[in-house]
Biopython code that builds the backbone (N, CA, C, O; Angstrom):
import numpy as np
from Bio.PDB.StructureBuilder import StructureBuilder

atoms = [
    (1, "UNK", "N", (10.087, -2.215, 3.310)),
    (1, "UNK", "CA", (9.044, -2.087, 2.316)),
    (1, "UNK", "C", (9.318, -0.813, 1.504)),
    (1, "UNK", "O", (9.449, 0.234, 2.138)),
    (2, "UNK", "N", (9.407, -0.796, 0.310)),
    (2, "UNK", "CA", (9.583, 0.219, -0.435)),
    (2, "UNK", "C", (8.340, 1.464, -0.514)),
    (2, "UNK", "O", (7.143, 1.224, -0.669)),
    (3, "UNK", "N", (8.886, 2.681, -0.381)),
    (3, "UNK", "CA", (8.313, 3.723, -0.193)),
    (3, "UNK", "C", (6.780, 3.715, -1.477)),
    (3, "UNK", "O", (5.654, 4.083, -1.140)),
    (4, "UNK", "N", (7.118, 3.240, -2.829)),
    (4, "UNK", "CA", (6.270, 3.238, -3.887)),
    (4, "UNK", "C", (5.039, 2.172, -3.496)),
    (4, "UNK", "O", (4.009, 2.308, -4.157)),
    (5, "UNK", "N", (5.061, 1.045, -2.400)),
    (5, "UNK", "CA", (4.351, 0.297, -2.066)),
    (5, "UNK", "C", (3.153, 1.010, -1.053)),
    (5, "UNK", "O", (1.931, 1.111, -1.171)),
    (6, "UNK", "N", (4.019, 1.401, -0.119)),
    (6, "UNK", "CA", (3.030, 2.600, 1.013)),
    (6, "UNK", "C", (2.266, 3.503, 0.272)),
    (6, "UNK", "O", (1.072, 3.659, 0.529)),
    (7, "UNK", "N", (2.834, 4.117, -0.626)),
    (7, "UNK", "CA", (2.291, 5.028, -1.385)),
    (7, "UNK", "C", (0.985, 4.390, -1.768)),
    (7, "UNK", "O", (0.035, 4.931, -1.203)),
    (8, "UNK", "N", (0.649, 3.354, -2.599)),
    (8, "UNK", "CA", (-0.113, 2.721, -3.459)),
    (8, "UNK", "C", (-0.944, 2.137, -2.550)),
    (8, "UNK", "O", (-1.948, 1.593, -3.008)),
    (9, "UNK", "N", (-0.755, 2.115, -1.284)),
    (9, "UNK", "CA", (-1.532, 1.624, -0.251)),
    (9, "UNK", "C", (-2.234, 2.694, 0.690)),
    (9, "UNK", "O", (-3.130, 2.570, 1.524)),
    (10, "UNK", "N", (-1.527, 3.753, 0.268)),
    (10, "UNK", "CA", (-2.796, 5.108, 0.845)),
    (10, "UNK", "C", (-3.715, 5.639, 0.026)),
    (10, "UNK", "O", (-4.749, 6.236, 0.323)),
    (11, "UNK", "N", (-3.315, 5.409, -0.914)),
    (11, "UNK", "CA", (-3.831, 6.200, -2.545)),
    (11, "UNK", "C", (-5.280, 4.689, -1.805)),
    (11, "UNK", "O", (-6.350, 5.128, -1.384)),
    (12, "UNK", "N", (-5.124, 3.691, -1.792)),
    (12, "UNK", "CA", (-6.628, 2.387, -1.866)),
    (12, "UNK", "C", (-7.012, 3.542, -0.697)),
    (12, "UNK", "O", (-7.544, 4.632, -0.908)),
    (13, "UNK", "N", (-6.495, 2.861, 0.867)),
    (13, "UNK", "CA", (-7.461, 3.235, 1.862)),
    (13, "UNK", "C", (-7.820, 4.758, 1.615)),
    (13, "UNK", "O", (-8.808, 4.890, 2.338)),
    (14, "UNK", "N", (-7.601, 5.944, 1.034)),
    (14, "UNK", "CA", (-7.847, 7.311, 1.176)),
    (14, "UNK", "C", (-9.164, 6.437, 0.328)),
    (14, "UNK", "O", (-10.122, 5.956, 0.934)),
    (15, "UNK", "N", (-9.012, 6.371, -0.908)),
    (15, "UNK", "CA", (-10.386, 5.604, -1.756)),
    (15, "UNK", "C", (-10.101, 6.978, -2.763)),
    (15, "UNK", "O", (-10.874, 7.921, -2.929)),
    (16, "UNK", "N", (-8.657, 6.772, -3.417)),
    (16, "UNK", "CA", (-8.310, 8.063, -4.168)),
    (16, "UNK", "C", (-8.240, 7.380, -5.496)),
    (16, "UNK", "O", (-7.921, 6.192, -5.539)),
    (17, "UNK", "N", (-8.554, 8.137, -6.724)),
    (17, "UNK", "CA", (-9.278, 7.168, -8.140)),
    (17, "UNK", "C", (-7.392, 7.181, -8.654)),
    (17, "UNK", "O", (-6.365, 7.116, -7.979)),
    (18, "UNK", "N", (-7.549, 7.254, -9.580)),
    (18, "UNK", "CA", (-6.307, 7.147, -10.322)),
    (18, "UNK", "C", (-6.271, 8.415, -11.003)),
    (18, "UNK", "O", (-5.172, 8.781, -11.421)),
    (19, "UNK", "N", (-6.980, 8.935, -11.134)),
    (19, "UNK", "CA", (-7.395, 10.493, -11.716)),
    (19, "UNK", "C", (-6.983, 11.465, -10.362)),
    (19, "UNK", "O", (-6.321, 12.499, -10.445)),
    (20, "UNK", "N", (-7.529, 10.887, -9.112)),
    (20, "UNK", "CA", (-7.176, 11.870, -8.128)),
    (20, "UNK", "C", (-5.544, 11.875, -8.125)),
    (20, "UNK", "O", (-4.904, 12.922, -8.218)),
    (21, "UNK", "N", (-5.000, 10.703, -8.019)),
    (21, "UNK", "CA", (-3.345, 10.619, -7.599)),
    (21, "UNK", "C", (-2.686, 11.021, -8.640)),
    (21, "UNK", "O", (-1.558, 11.486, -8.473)),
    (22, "UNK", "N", (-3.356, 10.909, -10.185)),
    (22, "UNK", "CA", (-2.216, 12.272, -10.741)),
    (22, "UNK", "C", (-2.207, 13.027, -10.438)),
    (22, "UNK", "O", (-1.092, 13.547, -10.415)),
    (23, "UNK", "N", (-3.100, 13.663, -10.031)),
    (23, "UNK", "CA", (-3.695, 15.194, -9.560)),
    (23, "UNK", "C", (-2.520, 15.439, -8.527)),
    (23, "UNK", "O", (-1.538, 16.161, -8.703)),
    (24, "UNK", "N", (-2.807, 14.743, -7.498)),
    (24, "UNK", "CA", (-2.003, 14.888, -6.496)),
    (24, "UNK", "C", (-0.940, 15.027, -6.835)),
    (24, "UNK", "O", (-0.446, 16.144, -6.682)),
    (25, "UNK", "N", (-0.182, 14.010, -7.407)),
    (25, "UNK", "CA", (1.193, 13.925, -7.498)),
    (25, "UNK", "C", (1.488, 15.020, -8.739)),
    (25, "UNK", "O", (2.429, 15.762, -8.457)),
    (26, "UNK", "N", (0.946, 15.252, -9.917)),
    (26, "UNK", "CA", (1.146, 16.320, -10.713)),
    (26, "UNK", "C", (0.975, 18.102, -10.478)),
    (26, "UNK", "O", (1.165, 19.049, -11.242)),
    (27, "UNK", "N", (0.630, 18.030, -9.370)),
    (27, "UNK", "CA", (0.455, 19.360, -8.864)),
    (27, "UNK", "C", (1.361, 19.584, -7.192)),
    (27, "UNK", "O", (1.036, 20.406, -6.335)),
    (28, "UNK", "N", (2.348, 18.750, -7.114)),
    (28, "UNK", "CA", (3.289, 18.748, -6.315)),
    (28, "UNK", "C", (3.107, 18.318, -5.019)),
    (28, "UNK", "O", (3.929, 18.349, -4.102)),
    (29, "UNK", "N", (2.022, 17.931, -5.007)),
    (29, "UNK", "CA", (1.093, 17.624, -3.859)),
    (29, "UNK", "C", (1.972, 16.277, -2.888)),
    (29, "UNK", "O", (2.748, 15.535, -3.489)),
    (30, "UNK", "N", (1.709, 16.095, -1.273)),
    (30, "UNK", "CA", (1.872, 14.913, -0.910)),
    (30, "UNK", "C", (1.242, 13.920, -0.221)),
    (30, "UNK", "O", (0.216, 14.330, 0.322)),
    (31, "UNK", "N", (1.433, 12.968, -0.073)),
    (31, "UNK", "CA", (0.503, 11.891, 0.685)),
    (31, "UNK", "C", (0.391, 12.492, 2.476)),
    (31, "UNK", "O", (-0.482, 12.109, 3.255)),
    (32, "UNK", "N", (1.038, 13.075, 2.675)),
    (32, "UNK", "CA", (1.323, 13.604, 4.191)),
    (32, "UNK", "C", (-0.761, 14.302, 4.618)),
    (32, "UNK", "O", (-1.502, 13.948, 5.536)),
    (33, "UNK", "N", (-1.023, 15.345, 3.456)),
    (33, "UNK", "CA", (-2.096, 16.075, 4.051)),
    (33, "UNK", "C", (-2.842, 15.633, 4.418)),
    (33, "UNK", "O", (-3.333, 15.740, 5.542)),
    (34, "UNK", "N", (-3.424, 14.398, 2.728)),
    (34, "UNK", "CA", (-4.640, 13.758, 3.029)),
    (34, "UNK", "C", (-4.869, 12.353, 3.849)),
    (34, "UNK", "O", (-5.813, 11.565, 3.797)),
    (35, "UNK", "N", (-3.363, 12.321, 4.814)),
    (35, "UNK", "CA", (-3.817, 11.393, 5.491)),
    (35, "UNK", "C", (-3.777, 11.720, 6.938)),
    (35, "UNK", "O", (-3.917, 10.914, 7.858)),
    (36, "UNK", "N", (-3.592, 12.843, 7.020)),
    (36, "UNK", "CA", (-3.589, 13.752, 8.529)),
    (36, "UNK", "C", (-4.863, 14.034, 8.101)),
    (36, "UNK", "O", (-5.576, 13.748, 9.063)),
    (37, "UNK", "N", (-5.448, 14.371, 7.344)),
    (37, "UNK", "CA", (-6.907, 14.486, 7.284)),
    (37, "UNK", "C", (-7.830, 13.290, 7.666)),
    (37, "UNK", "O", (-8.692, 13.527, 8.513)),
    (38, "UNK", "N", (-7.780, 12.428, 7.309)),
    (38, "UNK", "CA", (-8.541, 11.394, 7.328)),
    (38, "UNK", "C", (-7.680, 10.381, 8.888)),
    (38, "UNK", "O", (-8.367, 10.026, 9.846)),
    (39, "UNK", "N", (-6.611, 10.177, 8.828)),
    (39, "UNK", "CA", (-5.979, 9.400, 9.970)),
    (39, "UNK", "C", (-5.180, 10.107, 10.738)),
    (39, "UNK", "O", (-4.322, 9.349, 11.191)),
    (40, "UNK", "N", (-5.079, 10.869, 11.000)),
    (40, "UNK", "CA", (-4.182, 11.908, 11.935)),
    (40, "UNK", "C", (-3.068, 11.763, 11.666)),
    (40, "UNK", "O", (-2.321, 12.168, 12.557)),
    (41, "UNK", "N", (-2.430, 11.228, 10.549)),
    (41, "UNK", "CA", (-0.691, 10.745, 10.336)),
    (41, "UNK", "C", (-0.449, 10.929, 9.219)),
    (41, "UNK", "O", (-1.292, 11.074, 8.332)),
    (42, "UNK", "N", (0.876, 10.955, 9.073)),
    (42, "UNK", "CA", (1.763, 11.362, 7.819)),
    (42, "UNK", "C", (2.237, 9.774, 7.060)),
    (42, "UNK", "O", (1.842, 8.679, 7.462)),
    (43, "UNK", "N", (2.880, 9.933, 6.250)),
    (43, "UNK", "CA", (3.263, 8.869, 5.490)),
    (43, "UNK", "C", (4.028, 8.282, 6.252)),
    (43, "UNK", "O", (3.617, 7.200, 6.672)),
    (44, "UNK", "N", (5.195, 8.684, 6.646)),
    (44, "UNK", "CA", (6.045, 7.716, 7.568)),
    (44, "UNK", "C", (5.226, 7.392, 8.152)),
    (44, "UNK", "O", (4.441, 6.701, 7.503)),
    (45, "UNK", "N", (4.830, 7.627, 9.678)),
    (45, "UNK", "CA", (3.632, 7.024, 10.388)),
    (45, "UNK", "C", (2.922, 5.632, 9.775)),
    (45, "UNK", "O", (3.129, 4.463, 10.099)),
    (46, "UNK", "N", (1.945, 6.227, 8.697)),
    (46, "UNK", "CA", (1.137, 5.235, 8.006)),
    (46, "UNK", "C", (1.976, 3.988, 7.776)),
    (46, "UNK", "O", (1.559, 2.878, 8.105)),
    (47, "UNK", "N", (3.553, 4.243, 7.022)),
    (47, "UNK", "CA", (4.406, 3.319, 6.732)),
    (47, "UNK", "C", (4.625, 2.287, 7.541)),
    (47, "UNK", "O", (4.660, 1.060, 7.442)),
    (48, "UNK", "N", (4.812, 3.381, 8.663)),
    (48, "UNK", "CA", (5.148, 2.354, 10.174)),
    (48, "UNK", "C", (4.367, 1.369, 10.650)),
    (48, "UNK", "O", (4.849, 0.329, 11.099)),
    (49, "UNK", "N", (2.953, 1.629, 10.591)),
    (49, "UNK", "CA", (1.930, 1.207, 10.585)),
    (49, "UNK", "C", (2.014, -0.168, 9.831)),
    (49, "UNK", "O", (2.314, -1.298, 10.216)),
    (50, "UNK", "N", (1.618, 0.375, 8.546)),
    (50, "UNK", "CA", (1.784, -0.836, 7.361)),
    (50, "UNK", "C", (2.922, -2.058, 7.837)),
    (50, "UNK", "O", (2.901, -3.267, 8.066)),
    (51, "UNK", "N", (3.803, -1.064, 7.831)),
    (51, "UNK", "CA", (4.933, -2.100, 8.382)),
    (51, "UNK", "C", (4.532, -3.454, 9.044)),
    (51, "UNK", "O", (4.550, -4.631, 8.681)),
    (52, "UNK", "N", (4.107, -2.680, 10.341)),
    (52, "UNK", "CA", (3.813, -3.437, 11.907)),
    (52, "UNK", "C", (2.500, -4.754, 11.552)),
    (52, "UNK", "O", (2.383, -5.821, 12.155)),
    (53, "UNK", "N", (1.459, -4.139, 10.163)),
    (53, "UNK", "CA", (0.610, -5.277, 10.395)),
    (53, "UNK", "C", (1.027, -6.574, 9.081)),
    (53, "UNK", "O", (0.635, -7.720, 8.862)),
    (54, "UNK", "N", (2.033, -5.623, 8.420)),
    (54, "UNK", "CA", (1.945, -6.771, 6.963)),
    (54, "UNK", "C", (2.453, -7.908, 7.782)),
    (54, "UNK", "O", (2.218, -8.745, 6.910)),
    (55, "UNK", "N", (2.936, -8.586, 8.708)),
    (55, "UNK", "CA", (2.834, -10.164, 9.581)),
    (55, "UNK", "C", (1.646, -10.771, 9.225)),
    (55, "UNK", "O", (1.467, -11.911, 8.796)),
    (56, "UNK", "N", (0.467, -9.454, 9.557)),
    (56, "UNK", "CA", (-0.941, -10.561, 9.616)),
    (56, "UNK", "C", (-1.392, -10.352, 9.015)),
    (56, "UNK", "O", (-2.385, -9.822, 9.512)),
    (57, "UNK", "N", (-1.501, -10.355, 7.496)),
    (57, "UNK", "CA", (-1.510, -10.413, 6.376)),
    (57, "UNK", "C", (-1.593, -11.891, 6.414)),
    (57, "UNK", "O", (-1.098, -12.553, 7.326)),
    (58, "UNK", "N", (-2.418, -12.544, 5.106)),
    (58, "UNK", "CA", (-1.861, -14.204, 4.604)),
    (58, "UNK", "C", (-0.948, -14.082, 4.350)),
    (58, "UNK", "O", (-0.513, -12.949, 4.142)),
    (59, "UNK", "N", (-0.048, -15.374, 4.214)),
    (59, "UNK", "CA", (0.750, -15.688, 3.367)),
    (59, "UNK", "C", (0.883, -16.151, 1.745)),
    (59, "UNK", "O", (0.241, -17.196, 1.632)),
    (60, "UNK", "N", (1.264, -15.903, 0.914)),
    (60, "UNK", "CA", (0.669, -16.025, -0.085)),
    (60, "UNK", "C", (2.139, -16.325, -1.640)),
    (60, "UNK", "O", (3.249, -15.833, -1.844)),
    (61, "UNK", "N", (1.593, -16.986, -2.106)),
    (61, "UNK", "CA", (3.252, -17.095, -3.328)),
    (61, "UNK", "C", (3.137, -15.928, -4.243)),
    (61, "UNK", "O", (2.224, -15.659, -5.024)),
    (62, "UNK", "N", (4.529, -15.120, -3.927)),
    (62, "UNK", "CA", (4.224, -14.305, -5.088)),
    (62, "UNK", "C", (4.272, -14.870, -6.562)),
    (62, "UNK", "O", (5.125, -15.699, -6.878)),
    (63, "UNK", "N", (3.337, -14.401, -7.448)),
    (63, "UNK", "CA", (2.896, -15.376, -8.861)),
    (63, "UNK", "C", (4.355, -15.176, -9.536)),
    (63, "UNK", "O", (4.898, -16.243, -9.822)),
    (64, "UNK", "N", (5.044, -14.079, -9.823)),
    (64, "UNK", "CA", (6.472, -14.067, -10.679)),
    (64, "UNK", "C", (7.507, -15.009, -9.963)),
    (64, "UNK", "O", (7.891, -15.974, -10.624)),
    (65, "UNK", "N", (7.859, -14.896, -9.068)),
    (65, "UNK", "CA", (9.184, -15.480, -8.127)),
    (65, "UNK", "C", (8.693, -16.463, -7.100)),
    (65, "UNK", "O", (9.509, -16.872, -6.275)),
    (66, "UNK", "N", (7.181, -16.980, -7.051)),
    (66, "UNK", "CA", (7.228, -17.802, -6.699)),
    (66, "UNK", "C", (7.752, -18.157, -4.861)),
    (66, "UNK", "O", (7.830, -19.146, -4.131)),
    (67, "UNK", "N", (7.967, -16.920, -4.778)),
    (67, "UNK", "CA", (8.728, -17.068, -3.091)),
    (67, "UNK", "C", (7.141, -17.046, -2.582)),
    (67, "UNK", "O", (6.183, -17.104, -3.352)),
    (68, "UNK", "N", (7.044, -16.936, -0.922)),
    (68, "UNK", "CA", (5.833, -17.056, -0.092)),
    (68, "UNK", "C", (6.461, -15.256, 0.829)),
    (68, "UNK", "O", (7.577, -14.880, 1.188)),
    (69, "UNK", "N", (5.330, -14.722, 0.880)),
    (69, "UNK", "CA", (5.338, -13.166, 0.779)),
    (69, "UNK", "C", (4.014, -13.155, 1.572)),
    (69, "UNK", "O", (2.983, -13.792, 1.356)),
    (70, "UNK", "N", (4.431, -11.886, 2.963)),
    (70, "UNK", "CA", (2.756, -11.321, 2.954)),
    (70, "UNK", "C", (2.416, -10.008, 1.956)),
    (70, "UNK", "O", (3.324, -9.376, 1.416)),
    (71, "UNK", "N", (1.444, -9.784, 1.835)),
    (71, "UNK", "CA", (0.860, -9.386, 1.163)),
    (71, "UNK", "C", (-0.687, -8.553, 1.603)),
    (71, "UNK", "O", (-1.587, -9.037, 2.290)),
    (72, "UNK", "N", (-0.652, -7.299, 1.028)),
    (72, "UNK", "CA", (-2.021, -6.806, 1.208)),
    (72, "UNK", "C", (-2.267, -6.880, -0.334)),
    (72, "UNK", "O", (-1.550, -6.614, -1.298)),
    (73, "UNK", "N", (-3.935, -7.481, -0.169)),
    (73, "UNK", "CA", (-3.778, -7.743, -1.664)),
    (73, "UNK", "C", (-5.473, -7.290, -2.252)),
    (73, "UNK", "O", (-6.445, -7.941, -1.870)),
    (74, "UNK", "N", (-5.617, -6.062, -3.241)),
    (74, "UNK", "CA", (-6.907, -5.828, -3.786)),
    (74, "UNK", "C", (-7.568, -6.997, -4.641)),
    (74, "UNK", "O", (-6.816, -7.790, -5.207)),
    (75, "UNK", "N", (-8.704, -7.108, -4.733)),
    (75, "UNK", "CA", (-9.589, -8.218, -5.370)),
    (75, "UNK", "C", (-10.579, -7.218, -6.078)),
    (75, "UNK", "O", (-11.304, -6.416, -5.489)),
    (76, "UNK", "N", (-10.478, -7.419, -7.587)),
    (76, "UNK", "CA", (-11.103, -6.786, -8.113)),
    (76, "UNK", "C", (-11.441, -7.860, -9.591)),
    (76, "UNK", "O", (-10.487, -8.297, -10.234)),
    (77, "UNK", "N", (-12.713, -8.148, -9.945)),
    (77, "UNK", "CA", (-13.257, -8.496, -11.312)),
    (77, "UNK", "C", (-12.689, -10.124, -10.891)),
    (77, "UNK", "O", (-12.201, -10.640, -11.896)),
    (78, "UNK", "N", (-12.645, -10.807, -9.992)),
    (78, "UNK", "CA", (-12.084, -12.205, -9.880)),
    (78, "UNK", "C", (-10.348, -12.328, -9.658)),
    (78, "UNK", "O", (-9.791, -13.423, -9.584)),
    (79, "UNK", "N", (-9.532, -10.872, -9.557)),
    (79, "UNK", "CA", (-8.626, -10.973, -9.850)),
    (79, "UNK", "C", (-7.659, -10.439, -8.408)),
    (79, "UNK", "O", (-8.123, -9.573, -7.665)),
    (80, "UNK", "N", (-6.887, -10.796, -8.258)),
    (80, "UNK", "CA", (-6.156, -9.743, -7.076)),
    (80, "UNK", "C", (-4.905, -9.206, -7.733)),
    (80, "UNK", "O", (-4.154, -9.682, -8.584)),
    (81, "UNK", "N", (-4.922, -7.936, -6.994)),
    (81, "UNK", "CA", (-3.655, -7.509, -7.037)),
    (81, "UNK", "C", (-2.755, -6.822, -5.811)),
    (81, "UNK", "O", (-3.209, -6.059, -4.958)),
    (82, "UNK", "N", (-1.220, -7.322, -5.936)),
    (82, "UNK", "CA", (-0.544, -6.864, -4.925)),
    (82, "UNK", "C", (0.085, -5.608, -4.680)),
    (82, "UNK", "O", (1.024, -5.136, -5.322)),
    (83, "UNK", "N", (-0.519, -5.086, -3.676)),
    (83, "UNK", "CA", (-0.596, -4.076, -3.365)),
    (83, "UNK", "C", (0.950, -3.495, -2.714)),
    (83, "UNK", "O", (1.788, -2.834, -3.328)),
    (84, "UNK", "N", (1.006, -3.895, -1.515)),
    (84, "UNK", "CA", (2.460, -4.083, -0.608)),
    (84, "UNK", "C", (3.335, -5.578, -0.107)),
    (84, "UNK", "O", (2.807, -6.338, 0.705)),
    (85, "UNK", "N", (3.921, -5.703, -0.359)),
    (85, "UNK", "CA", (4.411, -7.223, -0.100)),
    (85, "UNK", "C", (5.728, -7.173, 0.907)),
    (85, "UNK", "O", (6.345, -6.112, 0.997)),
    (86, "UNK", "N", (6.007, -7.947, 1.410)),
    (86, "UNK", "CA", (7.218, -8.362, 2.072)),
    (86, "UNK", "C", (7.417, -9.767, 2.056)),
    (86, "UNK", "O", (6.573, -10.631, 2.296)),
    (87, "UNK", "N", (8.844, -9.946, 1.689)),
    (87, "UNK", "CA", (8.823, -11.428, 1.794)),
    (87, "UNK", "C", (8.788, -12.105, 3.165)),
    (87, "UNK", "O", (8.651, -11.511, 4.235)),
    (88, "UNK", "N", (8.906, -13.217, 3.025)),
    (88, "UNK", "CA", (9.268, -14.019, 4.551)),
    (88, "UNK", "C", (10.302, -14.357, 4.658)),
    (88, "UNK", "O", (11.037, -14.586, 3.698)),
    (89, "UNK", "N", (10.593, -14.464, 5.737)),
    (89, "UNK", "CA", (12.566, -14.861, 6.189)),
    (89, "UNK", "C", (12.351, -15.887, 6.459)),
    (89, "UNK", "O", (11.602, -16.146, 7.401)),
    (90, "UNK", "N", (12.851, -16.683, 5.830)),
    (90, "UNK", "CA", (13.456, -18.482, 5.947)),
    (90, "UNK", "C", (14.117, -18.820, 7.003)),
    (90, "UNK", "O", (14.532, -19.972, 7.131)),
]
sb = StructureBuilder()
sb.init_structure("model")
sb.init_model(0)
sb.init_chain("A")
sb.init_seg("    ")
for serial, (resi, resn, name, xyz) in enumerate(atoms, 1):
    if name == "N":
        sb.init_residue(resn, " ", resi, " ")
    sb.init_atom(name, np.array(xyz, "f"), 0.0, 1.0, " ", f" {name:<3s}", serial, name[0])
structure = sb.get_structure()
């Protein structure tokens, strides 16, 4: 899973705006503090984590490529969006 996916998936669960994560990221800041704050773990960790549950995740088609992918996926205004994905092995 690509590192930019984890990322975008701590930035939801922290419940960090889009205003906070420039902040963060524009002031040199890393995902490591505020999630030892809130979850006792660092990004790798969290990653690992993520890793271990995207299985039980649905399955779901990704809309561009059409492959079948899990997926953590936000629902917002009728709409979802994908958050972290992995495909499935055939």
């Amino acid at each position: 899973m690509e590192r930019i996916q984890i990322q975008r998936l701590a930035e939801k669960v922290l419940g960090l705006t889009t205003r906070e994560t420039d902040d963060l990221i524009d002031s040199g800041g890393d995902y490591d503090t505020p999630l030892k704050e809130r979850f006792g773990v660092d990004l790798q960790t969290f990653g690992d984590i993520v890793s271990a549950l995207i299985p039980l995740t649905p399955i779901i088609q990704e809309p561009k490529t059409h492959q079948l992918i899990h997926a953590f996926v936000e629902f917002q205004d009728g709409h979802g969006t994908i958050l972290a994905k992995e495909a499935i092995d055939e």
